[in-house]
C-alpha positions in Angstrom: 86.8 -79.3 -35.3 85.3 -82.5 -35.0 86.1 -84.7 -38.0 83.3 -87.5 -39.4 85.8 -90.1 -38.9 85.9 -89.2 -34.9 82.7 -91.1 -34.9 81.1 -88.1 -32.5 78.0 -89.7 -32.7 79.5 -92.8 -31.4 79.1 -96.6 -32.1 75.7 -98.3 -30.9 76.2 -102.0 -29.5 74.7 -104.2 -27.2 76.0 -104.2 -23.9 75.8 -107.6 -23.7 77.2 -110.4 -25.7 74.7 -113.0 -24.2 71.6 -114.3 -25.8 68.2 -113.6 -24.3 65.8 -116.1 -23.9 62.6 -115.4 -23.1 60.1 -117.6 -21.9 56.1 -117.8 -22.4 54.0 -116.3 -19.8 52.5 -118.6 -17.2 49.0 -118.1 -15.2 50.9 -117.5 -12.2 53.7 -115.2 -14.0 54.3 -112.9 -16.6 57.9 -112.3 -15.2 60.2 -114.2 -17.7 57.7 -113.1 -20.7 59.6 -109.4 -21.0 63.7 -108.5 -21.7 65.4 -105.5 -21.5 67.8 -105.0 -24.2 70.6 -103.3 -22.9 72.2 -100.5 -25.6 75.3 -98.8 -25.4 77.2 -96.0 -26.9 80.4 -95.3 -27.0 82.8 -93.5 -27.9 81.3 -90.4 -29.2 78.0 -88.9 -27.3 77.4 -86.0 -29.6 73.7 -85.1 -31.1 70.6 -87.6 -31.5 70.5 -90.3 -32.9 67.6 -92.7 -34.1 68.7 -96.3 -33.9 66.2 -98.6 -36.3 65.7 -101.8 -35.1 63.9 -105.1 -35.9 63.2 -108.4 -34.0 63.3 -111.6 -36.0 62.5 -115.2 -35.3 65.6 -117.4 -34.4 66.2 -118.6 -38.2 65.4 -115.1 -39.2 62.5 -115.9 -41.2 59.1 -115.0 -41.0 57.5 -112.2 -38.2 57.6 -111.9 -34.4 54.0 -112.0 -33.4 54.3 -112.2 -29.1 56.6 -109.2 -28.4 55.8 -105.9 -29.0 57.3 -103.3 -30.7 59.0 -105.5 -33.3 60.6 -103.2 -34.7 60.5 -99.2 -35.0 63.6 -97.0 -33.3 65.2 -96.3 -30.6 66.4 -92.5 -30.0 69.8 -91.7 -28.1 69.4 -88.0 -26.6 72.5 -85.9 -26.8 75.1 -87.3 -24.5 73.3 -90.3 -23.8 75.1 -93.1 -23.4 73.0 -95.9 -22.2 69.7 -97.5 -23.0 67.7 -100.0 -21.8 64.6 -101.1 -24.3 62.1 -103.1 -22.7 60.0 -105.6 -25.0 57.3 -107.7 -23.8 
């Protein structure tokens, strides 16, 4: 038996503790304009889960308009225990 404080399921994090910066695209690239958001989890793998999320300006005020999704979930398959989430 698997008890709920186990944490089967595991803990979601960021695999990085660095912040992203992304740049506005130019006319001759688009390159810096998307990031991959890098999720982990760890240390339980067991079942789905559906991670909500939401990107917010730097103050945390007001809506992201120039990356898309904003916000929605991300969905960890049984066992899964890596996810990258591209934005652009």
């Amino acid at each position: 038996m698997i008890a709920s404080s186990d944490q089967a399921s595991g803990v979601i994090s960021f695999m990085t503790s660095d912040d992203e910066v992304l740049n506005e695209p130019t006319p001759v690239s688009a390159a810096d304009s998307m990031v991959e958001i890098q999720l982990t989890r760890v240390p339980g793998v067991f079942g789905v889960v559906n991670v909500p999320f939401k990107i917010t300006t730097l103050n945390g005020k007001g809506n992201v308009t120039d990356l898309a999704p904003a916000s929605g979930f991300v969905t960890f398959r049984d066992k899964e225990v890596k996810l990258v989430f591209p934005t652009n």
